[in-house]
C-alpha positions as CSV (number, residue, x, y, z in Angstrom):
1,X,22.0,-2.2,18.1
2,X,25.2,-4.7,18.3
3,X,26.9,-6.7,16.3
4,X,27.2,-11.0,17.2
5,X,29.3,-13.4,15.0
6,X,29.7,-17.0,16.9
7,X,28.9,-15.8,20.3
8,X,30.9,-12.8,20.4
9,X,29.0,-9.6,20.7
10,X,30.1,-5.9,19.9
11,X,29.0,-3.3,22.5
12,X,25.8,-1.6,22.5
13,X,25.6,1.5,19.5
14,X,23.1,3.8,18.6
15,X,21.5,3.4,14.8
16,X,21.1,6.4,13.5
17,X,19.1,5.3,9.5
18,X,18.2,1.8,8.1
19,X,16.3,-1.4,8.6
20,X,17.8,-3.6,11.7
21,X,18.7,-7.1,9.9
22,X,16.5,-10.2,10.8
23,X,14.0,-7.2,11.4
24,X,10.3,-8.1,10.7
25,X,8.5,-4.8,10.8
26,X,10.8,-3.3,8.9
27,X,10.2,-5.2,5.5
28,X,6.3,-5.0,6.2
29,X,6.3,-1.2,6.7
30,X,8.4,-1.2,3.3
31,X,5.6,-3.2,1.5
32,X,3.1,-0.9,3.0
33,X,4.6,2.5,1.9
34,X,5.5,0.8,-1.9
35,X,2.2,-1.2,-2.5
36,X,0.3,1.9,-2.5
37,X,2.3,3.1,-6.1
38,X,0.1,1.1,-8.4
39,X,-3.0,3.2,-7.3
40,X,-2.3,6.6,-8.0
41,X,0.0,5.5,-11.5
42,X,-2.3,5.9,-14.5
43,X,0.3,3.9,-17.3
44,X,0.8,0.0,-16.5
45,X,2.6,-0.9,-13.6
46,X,5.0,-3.8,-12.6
47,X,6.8,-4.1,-9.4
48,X,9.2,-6.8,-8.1
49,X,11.5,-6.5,-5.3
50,X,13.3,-3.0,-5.7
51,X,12.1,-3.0,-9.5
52,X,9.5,-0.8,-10.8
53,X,8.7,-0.8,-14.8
54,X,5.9,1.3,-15.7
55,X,5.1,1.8,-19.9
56,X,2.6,2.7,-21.8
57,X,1.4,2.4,-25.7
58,X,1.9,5.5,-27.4
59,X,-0.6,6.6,-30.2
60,X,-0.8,10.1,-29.5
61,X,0.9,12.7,-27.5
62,X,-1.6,12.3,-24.7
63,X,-0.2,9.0,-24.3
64,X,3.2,11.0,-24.1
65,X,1.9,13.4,-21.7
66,X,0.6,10.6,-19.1
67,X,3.4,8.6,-19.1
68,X,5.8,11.7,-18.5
69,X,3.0,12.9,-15.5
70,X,3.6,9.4,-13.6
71,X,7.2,9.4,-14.7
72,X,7.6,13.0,-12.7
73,X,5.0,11.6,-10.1
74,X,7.4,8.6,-9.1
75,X,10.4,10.9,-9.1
76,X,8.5,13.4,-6.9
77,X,7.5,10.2,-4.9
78,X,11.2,9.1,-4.5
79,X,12.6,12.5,-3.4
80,X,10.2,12.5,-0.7
């Protein structure tokens, strides 16, 4: 990777995390790995951007218990 601001150009680095800029695959393979959420989340789902808002009525304490299981599920799914 370098670095180019009005036709001047760092020298050549090794990137060692993180999406190049002006990258295309790197926004598509982002979409791939997060559009796959909604299908394995039981409550409802919205997603926008880097925003996820999952909810659920609650008339009982199943409904408690469901929403906590894909609460944990999307915590286990961000530590990965």
């Amino acid at each position: 990777m370098r670095v180019g601001v009005r036709g001047s150009n760092s020298s050549r680095f090794d990137m060692l995390s993180g999406v190049p800029q002006s990258s295309v695959l790197g926004p598509i393979l982002f979409l791939l790995y997060v559009n796959k959420l909604p299908s394995w989340i039981l409550s409802s789902i919205k997603m926008f951007a880097d925003v996820t808002k999952v909810w659920r009525v609650i008339e009982s304490d199943l409904d408690c218990d469901a929403l906590q299981m894909d609460i944990d599920a999307l915590l286990k799914w961000y530590d990965q």
